[in-house]
C-alpha positions in Angstrom: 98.0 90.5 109.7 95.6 90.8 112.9 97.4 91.6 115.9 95.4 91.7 119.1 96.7 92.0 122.4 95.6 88.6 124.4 94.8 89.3 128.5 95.8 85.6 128.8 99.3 86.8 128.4 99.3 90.2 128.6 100.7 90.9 125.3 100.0 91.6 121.5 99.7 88.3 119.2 99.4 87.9 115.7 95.6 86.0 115.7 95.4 83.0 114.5 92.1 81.2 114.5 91.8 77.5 116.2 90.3 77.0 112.8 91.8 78.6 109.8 88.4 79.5 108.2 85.6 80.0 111.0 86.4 81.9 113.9 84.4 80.6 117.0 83.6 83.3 119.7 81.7 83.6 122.8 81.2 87.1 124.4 79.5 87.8 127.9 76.4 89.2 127.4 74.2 91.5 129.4 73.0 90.4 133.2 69.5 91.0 132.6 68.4 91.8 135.8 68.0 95.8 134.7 68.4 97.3 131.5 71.4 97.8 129.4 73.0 101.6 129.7 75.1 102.9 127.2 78.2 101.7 129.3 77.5 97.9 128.7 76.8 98.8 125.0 80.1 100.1 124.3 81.5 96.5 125.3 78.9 95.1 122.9 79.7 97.1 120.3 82.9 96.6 120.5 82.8 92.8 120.0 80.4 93.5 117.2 82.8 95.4 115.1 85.3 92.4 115.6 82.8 90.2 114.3 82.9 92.6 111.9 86.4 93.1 110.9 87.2 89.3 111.0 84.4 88.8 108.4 86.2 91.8 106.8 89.2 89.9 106.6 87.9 86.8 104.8 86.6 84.8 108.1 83.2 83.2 108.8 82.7 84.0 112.5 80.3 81.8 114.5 79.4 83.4 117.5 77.5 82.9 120.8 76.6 85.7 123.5 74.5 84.5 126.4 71.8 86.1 128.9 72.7 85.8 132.6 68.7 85.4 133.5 69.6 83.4 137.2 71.3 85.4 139.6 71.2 86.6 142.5 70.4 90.1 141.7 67.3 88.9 138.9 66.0 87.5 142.3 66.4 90.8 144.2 65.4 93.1 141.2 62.1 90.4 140.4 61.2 90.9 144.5 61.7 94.6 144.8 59.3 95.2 141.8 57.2 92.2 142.3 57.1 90.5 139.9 58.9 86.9 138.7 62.3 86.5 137.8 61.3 85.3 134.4 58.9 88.0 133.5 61.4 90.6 134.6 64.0 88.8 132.7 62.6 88.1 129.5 61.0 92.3 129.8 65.0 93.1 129.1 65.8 90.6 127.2 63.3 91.8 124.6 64.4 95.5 125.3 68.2 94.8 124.6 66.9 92.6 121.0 65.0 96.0 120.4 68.1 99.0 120.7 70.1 96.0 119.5 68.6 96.9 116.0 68.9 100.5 115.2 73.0 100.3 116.7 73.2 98.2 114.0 74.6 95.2 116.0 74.4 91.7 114.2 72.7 89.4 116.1 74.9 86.6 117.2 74.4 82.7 116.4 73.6 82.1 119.3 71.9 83.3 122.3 71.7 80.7 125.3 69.6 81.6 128.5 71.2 80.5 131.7 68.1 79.0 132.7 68.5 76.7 129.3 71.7 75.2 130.4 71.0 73.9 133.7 71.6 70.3 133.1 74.6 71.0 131.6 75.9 73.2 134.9 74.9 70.4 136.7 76.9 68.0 134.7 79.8 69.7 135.1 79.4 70.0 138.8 79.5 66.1 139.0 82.7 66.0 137.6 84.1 68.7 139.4 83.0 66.9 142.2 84.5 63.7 141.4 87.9 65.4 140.5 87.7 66.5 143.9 88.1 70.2 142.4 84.6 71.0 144.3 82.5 69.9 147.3 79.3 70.7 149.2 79.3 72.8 151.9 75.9 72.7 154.1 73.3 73.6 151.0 75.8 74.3 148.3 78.8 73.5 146.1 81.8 75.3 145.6 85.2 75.3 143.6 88.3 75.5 145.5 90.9 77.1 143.1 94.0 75.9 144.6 93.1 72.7 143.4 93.2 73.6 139.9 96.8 74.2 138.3 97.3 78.3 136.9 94.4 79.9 138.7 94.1 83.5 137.8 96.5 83.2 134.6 94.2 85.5 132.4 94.1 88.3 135.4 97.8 87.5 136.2 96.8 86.5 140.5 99.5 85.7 142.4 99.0 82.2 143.6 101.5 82.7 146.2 99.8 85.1 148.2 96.6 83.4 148.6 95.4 82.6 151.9 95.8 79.4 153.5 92.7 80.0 155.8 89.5 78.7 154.0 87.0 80.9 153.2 83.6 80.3 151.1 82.2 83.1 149.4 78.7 82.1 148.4 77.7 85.3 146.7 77.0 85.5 142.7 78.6 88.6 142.6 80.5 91.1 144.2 80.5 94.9 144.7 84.0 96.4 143.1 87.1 95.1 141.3 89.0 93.3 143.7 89.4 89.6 144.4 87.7 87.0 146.8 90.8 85.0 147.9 88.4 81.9 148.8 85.9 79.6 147.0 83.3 80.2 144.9 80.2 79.1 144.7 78.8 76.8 142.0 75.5 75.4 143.0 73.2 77.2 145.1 71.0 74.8 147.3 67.8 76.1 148.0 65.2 76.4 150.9 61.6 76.4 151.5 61.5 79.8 150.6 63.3 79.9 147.1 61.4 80.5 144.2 64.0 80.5 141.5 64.6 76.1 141.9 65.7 73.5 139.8 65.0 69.9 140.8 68.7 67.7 139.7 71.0 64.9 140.6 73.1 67.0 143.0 69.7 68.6 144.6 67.4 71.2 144.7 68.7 74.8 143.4 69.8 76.8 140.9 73.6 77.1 139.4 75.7 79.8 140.0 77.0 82.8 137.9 80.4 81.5 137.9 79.1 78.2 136.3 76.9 79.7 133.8 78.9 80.8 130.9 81.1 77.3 131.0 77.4 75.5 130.9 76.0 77.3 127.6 79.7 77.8 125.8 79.7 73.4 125.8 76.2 73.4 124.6 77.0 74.9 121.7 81.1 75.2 121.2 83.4 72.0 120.9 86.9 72.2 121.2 88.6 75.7 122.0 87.1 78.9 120.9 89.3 81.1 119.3 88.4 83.9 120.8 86.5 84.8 124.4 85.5 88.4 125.3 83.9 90.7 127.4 83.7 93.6 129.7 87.0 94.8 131.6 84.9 94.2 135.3 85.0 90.4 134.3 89.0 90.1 134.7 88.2 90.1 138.5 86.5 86.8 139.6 84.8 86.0 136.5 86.8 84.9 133.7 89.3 83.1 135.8 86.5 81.5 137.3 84.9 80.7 134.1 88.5 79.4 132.7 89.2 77.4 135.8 85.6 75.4 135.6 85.6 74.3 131.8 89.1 73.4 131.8 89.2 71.5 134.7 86.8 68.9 132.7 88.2 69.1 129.6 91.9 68.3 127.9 92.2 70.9 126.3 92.3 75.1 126.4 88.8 77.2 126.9 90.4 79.7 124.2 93.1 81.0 122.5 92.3 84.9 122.9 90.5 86.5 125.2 89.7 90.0 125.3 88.2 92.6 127.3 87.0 96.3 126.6 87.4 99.0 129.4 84.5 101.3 131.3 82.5 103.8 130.0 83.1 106.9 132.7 80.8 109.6 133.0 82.6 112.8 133.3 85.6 110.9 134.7 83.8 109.5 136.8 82.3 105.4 137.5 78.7 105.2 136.0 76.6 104.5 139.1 73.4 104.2 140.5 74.8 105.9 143.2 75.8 109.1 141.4 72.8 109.4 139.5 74.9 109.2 136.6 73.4 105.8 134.3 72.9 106.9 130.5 70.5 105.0 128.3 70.5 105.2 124.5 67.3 107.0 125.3 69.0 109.8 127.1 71.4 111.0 123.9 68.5 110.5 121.5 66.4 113.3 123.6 69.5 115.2 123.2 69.5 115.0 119.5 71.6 112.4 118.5 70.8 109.5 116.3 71.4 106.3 116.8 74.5 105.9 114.2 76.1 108.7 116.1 75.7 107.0 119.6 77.2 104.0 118.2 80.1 106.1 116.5 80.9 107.2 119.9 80.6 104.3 121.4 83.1 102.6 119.2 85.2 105.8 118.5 88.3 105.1 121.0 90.4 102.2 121.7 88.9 99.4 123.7 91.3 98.8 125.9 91.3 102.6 127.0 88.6 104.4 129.3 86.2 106.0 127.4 84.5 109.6 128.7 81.0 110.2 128.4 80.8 114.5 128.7 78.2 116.7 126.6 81.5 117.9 125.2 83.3 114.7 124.2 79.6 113.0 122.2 79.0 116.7 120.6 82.3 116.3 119.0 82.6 112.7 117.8 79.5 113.7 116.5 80.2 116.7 114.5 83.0 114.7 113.3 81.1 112.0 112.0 78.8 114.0 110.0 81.5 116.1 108.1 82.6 112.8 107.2 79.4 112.0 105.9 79.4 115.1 103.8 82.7 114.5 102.5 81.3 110.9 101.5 78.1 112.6 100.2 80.0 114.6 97.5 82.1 111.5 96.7 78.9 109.4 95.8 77.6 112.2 93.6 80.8 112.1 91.6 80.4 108.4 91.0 79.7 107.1 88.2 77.9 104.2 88.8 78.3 102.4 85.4 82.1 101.9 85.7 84.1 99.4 87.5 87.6 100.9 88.7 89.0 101.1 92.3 91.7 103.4 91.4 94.9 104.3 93.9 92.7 106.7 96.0 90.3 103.9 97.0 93.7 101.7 97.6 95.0 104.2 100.0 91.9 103.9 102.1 91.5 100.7 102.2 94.8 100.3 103.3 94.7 102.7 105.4 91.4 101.0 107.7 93.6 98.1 107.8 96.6 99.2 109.0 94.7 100.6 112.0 92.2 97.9 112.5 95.0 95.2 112.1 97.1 96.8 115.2 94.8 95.7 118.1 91.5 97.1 116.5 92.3 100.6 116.3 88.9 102.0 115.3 89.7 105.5 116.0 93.1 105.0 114.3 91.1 104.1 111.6 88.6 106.3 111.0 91.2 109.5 111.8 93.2 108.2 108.9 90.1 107.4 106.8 88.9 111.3 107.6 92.3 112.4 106.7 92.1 110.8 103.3 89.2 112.1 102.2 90.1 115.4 103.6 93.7 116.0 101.8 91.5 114.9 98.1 90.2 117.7 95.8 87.0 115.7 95.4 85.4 118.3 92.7 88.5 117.6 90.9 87.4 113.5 91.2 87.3 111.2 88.1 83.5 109.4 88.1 86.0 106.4 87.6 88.1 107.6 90.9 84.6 108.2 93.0 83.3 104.8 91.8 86.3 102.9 93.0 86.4 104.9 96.3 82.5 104.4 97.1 83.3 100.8 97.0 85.8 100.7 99.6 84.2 102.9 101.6 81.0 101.0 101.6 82.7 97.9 102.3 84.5 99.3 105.0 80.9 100.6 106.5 80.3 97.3 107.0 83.0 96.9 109.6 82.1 100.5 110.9 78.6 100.8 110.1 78.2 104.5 110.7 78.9 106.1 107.4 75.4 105.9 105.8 
């Protein structure tokens, strides 16, 4: 059985899908204001191989991932490069589709624009308004989250600490991982100036970050999703946020899992502007990788654990990878391809993947033992029959994995 360690929680549970056939899952998708580094990919690929494995395991998956194309840093970016925010937007948008291809990531059911969703943010914001869970404030609306039982479950906040002093903070986002102990904003109400407007019911603006993801997840989702994921950065802020928003309005739980995959250092260090130190898929394939072996490393660690970008640490996975390719090379030319018997060897790796991936998506567990295998087998000594059976497994493994061939 799948076992995945739930942040609302903070513990290992056996998954169980709100539907027992089709699992529903929303991820947070890229903030499109700049391209997408190799640091917000491994998040992505991560939730792609769980899409993966779950179909794997005999689920249909419907899945959404949505573009944060209103913020306050599209509006910044759009300015500084002059340009619009839509043009700049829908520039990455259609770079991130592109790499989106040869890392071999499926493309989701679903992928709502912020922008698309508006009326929906602003329907939520009248009943937020009329629960007396938010209020204007000059130009805008925000959320007070003392008013809404459990704030900051999935992080773990300590209600008890918060602030009695009210404070408004009327930013998208902030710099850093710590917590605004005040509102948040919802609606942004715009001036003469603004470009980025929406004319609505509750006035002239835009919707916030914070209201974005609850806006596009009751477009298209009904009922609670079984699983909600994303980057470690949104257990600050973000998620509770998110959390606190939808199921203020609605009877019922926002989902049942939710899951988030840690940074992407560089040399043990933070990927930063800053530090000169942002990686692009770009940047490994002018060092000679391909684009199977970035997304090998990428997903070759737990997702819960810091990975390390270092010349040292790709150059390995990498070398790794292709000796398993080799191995699986020699396998496939002992096959013989009329015969139809999986054999105990190609039982051994199959179970072996699943062990792994069933504890918490061990993908490097998994693969190590899969290498193992294959390693500890005389495979000249291989009955076409035994190559056969294991070529199956293996390719129907790759489709989890998706680096093999």
């Amino acid at each position: 059985m799948l076992k995945l360690f739930n942040s609302l929680g903070k513990k290992i549970e056996p998954f169980q899908s709100v539907d027992e056939k089709v699992v529903t899952i929303f991820t947070c998708g890229p903030s499109i204001y700049q391209r997408a580094h190799i640091g917000n990919f491994r998040t992505f690929l991560f939730e792609d191989v769980l899409v993966r494995y779950l179909e794997y395991s005999g689920y249909s998956v419907r899945r959404g991932m949505n573009f944060t194309d209103v913020e306050d840093k599209a509006i910044k970016e759009a300015e500084k490069r002059e340009m619009t925010v839509n043009k700049l937007t829908e520039e990455n948008i259609k770079d991130f589709m592109v790499e989106m291809d040869p890392l071999r990531m499926k493309i989701p059911d679903y992928l709502p624009k912020a922008s698309e969703a508006v009326e929906e943010a602003v329907e939520i914001i009248e009943r937020l308004i009329d629960l007396k869970m938010a209020y204007r404030y000059r130009e805008n609306i925000y959320f007070d989250p003392t008013k809404f039982p459990g704030f900051g479950k999935i992080y773990g906040l300590d209600m008890s600490k918060w602030p009695a002093k009210k404070r408004r903070f009327h930013k998208d986002t902030y710099p850093g991982i710590q917590w605004n102990l005040g509102d948040f904003i919802l609606w942004h109400g715009c001036g003469k100036r603004d470009k980025l407007c929406w004319d609505s019911r509750i006035g002239r603006g835009r919707p916030s970050w914070n209201i974005q993801d609850p806006s596009m997840v009751s477009k298209h989702f009904k009922g609670t999703l079984s699983i909600y994921a994303g980057g470690y950065d949104n257990l600050f802020r973000h998620h509770d946020y998110t959390r606190a928003i939808l199921e203020a309005i609605r009877p019922y739980p926002m989902a049942r899992f939710w899951l988030h995959c840690h940074h992407l250092q560089v040399n043990g260090q933070k990927m930063s502007k800053s530090k000169g130190n942002i990686y692009y898929t770009d940047t490994l394939l002018e060092q000679g990788y391909d684009m199977s072996e970035i997304r090998f490393f990428l997903i070759y660690g737990h997702y819960r654990e810091k990975l390390d970008y270092s010349d040292q640490n790709i150059r390995s996975a990498a070398e790794k990878l292709r000796k398993f390719r080799k191995m699986v090379a020699k396998i496939e030319g002992r096959a013989d391809q009329q015969a139809d018997l999986h054999g105990s060897i190609a039982q051994r790796i199959k179970d072996t993947f699943a062990e792994k991936m069933d504890n918490d998506l061990d993908i490097r567990g998994a693969f190590d033992g899969l290498y193992g295998v294959l390693s500890e087998i005389a495979i000249e000594e291989l009955k076409p029959t035994e190559a056969l059976g294991m070529m199956k497994t293996l390719r129907k493994i790759d489709g989890v994995l998706r680096v093999i061939s």
